[in-house]
Backbone as a chain_set.jsonl record, in Angstrom:
{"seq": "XXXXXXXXXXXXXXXXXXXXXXXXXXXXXXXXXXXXXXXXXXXXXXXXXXXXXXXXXXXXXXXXXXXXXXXXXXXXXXXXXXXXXXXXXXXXX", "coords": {"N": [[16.036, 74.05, -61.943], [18.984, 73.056, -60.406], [22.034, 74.859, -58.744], [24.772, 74.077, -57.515], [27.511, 74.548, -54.958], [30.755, 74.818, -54.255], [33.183, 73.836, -51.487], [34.935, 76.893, -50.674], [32.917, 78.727, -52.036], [30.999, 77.672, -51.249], [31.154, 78.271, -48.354], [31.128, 80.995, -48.677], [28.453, 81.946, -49.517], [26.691, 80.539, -47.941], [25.303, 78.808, -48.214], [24.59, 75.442, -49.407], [23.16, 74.504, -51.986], [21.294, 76.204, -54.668], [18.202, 76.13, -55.919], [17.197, 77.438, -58.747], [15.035, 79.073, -61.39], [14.933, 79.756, -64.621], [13.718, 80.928, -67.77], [12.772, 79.167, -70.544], [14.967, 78.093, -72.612], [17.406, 79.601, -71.711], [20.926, 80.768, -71.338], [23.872, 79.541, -70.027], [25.054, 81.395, -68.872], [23.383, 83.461, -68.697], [22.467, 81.531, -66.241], [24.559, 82.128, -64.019], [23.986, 85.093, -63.42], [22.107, 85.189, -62.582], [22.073, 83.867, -60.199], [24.319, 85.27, -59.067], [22.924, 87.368, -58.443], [20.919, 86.644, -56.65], [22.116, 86.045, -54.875], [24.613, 88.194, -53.884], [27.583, 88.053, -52.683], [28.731, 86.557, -54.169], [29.126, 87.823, -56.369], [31.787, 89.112, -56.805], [33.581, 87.123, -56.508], [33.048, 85.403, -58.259], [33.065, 87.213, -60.91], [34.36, 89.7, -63.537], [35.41, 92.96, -63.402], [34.002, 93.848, -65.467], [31.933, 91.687, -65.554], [32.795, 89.415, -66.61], [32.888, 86.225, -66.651], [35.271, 84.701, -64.171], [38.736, 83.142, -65.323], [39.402, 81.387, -63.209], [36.799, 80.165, -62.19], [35.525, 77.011, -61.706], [33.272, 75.607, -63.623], [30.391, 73.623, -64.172], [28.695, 71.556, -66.067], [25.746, 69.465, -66.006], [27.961, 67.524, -65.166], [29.983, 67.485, -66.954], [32.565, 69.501, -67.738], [32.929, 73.289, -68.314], [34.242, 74.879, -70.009], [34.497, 72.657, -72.095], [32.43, 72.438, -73.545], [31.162, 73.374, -76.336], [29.851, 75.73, -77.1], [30.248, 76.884, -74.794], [29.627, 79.262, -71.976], [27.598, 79.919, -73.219], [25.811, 78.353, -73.613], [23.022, 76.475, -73.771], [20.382, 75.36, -71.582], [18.139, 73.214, -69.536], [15.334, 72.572, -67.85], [16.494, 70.587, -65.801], [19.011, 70.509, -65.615], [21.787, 70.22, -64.114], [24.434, 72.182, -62.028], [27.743, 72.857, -61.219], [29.76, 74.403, -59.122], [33.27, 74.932, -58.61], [35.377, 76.511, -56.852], [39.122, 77.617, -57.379], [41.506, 75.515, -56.682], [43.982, 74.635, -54.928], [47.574, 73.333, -54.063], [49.555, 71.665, -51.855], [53.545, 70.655, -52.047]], "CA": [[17.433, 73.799, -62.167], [20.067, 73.295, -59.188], [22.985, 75.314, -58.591], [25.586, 73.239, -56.152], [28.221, 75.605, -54.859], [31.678, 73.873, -53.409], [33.996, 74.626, -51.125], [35.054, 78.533, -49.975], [31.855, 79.273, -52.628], [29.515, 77.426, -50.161], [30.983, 78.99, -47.576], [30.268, 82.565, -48.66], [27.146, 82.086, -49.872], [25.961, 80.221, -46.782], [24.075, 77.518, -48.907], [25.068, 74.475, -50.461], [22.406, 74.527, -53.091], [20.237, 77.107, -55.457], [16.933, 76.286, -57.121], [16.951, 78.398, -60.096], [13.884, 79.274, -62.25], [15.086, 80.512, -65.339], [13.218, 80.723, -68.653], [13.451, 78.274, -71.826], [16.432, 78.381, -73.496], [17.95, 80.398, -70.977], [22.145, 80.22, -71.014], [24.68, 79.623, -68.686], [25.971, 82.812, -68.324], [22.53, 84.356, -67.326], [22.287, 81.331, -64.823], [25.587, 82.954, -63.455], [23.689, 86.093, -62.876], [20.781, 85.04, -61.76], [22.957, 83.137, -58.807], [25.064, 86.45, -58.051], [21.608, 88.679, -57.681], [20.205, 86.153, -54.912], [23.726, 86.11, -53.458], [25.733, 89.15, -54.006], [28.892, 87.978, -52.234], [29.637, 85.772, -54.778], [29.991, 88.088, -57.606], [33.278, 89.868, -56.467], [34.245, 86.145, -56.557], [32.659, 85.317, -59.695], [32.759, 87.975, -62.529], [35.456, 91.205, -62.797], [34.596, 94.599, -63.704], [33.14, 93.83, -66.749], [30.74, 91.263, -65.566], [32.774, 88.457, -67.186], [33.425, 85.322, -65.435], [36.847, 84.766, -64.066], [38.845, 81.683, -66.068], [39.644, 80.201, -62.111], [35.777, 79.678, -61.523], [35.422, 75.726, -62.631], [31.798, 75.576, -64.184], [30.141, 72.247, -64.74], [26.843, 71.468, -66.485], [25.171, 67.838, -66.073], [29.019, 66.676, -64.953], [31.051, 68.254, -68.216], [33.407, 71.425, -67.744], [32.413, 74.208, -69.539], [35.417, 74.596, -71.108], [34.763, 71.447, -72.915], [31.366, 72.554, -73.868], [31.013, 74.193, -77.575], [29.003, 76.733, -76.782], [30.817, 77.496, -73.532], [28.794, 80.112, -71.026], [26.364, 80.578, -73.939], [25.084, 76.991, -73.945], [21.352, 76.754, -73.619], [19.938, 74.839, -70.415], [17.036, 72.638, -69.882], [15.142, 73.149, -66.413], [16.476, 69.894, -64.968], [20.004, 70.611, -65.39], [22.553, 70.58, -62.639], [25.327, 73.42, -62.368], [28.283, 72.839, -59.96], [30.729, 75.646, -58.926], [33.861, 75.188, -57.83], [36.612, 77.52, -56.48], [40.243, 77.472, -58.039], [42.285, 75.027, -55.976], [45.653, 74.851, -54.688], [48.193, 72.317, -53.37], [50.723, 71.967, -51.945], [54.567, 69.984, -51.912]], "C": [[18.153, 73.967, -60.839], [20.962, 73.748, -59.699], [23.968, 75.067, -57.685], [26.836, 74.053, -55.973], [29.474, 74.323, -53.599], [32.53, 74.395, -52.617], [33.668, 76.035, -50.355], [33.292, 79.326, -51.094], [30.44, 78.926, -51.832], [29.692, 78.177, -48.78], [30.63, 80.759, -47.141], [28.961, 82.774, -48.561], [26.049, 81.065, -48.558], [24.888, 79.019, -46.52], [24.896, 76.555, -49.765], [24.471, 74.681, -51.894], [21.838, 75.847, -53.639], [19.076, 76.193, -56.683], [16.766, 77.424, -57.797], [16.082, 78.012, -61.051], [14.702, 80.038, -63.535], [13.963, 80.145, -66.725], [13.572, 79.576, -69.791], [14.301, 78.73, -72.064], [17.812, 79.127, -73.092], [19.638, 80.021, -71.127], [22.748, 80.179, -69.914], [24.677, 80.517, -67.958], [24.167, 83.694, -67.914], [22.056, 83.334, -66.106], [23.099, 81.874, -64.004], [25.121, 83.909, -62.603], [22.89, 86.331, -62.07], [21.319, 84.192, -60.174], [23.519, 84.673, -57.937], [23.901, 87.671, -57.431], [21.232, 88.109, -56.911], [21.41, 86.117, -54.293], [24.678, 87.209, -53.996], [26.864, 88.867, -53.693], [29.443, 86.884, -53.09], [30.283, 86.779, -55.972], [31.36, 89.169, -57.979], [34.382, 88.725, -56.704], [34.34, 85.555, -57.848], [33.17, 86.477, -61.315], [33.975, 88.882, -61.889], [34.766, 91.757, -63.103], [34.04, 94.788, -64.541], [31.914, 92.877, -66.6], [31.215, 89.963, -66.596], [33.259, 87.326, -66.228], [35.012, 84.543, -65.362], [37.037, 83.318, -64.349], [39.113, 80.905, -64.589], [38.186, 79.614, -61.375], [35.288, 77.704, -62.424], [33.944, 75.367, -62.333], [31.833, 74.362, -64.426], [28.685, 72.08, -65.262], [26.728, 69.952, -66.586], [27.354, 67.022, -65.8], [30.372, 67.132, -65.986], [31.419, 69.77, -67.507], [32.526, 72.429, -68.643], [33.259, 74.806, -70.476], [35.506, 73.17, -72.248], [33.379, 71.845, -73.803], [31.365, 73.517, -75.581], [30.907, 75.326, -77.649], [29.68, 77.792, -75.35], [29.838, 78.34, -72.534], [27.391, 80.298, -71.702], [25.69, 79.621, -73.945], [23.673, 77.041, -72.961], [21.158, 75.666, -72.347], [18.936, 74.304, -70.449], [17.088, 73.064, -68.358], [15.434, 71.75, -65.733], [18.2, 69.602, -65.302], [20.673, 70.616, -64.068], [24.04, 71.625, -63.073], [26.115, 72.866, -60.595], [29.375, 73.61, -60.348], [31.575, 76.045, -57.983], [34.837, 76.39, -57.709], [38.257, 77.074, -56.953], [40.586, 76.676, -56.411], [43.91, 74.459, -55.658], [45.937, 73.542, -54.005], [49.466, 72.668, -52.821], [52.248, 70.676, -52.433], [54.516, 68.928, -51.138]], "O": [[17.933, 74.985, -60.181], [21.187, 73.48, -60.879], [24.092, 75.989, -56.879], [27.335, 74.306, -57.07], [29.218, 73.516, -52.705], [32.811, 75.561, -52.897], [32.668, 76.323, -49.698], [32.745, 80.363, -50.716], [29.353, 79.499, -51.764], [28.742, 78.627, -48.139], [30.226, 81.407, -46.176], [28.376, 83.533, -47.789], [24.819, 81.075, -48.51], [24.189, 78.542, -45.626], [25.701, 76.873, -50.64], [25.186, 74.984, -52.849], [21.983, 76.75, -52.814], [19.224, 75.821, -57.847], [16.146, 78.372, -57.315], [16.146, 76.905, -61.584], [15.133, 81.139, -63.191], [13.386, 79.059, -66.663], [14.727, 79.152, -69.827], [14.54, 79.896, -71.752], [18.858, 79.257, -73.728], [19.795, 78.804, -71.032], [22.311, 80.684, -68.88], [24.413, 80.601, -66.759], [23.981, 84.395, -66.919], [21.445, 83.79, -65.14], [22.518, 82.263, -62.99], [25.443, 83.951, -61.416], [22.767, 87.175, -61.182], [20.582, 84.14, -59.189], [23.296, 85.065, -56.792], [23.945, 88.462, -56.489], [20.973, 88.837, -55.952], [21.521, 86.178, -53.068], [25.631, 86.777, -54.644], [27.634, 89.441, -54.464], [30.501, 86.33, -52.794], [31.423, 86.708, -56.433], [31.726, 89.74, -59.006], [35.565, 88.933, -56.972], [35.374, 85.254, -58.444], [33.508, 86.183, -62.462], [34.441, 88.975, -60.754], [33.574, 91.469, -63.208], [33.44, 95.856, -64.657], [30.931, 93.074, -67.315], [30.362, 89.45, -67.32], [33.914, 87.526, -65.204], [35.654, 84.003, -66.263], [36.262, 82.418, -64.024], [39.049, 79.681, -64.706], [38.183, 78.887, -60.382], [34.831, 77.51, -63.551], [33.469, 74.978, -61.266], [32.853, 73.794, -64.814], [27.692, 72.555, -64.712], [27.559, 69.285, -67.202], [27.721, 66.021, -66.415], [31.556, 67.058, -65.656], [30.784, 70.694, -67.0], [31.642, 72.194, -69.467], [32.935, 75.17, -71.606], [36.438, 72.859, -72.99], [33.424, 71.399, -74.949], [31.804, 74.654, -75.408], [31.739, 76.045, -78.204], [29.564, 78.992, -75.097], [28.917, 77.551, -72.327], [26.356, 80.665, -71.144], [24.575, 79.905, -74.384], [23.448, 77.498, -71.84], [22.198, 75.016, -72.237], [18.308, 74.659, -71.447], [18.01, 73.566, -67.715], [14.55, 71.529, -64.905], [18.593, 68.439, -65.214], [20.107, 70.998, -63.043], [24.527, 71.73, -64.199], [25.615, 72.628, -59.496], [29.898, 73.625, -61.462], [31.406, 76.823, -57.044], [34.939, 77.174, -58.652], [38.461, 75.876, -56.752], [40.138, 77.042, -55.325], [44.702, 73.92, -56.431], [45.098, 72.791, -53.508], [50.233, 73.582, -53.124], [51.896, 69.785, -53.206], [55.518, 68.231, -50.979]]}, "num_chains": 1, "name": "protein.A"}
């Protein structure tokens, strides 16, 4: 499974991409985790104090939000998924 990281999230983490191994059936939300344990500096960016993920991180699976998704963070994964993760963005006037 890839993990494509955009923006100020590629620039922390120092990598555009992540190959992630996770198990069958595996959900979102432990690909999440499994991203912030090979990169720690994301999950100050990612999750709060509880370890939930903050509503300005915009999740995508195969091209869909995850806000659009049923299942939301809990939705199950196949190993040839793609995951892209952007950073809240601003504009201006």
């Amino acid at each position: 499974m890839r993990a494509n990281l955009y923006a100020t999230f590629r620039l922390l983490a120092g990598v555009k991409t992540f190959d992630i191994a996770l198990p069958q059936g595996a959900t979102l939300r432990q690909a999440v985790e499994e991203i912030v344990c090979c990169c720690p500096v994301l999950r100050s960016h990612w999750l709060d104090e509880k370890g939930e993920i903050y509503p300005h991180v915009h999740v995508f699976v195969n091209g869909q939000e995850v806000l659009t998704l049923p299942e939301g963070f809990e939705t199950r994964l196949q190993g040839g998924d793609t995951l892209d993760f952007f950073p809240p963005v601003a504009g201006g006037s």
